[in-house]
C-alpha positions in Angstrom: 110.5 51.8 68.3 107.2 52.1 70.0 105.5 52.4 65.7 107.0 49.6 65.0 105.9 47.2 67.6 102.8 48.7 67.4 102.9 47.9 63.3 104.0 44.1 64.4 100.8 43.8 66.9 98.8 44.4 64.4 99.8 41.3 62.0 99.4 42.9 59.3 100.0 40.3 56.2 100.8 42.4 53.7 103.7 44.6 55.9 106.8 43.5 54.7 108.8 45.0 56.9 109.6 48.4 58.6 112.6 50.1 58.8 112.5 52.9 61.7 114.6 56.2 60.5 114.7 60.1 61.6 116.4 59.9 57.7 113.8 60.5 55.0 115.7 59.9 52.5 116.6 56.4 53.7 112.9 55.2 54.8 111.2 56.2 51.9 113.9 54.8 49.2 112.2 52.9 46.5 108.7 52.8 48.3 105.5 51.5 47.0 103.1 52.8 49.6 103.8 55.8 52.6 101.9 56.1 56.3 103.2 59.5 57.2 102.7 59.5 60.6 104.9 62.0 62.0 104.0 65.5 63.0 104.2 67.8 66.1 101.5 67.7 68.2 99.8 70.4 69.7 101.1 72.4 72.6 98.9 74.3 75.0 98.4 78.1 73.9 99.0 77.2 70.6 96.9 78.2 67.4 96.1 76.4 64.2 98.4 78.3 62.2 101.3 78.2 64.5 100.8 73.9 64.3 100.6 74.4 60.8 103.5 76.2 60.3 105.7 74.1 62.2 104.3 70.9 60.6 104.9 72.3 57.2 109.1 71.9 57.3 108.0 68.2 58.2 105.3 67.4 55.2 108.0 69.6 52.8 110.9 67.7 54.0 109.0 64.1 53.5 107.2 65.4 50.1 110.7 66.1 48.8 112.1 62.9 50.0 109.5 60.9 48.4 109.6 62.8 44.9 113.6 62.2 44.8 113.7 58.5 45.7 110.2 56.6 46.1 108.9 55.0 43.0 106.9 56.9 40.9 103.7 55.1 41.3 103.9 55.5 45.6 100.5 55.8 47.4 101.0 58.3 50.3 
């Protein structure tokens, strides 16, 4: 919930509306335009290919939801 108040504070006219999901599928249905904003963050001791590998299963899993149900002409 903390995105989307922060999405409201920003008054942004042309934001239609957000709908907060853990369910690809179901946020990016029918989509115009996608702000991926989700990834893991860092942890201490970690390296650049171990953040990269973990973030992968969340860029696949959001690149496959988007090709299956966003519109066709989405801007990510």
């Amino acid at each position: 919930e903390g995105v989307v108040m922060e999405l409201a504070d920003c008054a942004l006219p042309l934001l239609a509306g957000v709908l907060p999901t853990a369910n690809p599928e179901e946020a990016f249905k029918d989509v115009a335009a996608a702000f991926l904003v989700g990834a893991m963050p860092r942890r201490e001791g970690m390296e650049r290919k171990d953040l990269l590998s973990a973030n992968v299963r969340i860029f696949k899993e959001q690149g496959q939801a988007l090709d299956k149900v966003a519109r066709k002409d989405v801007k990510v």
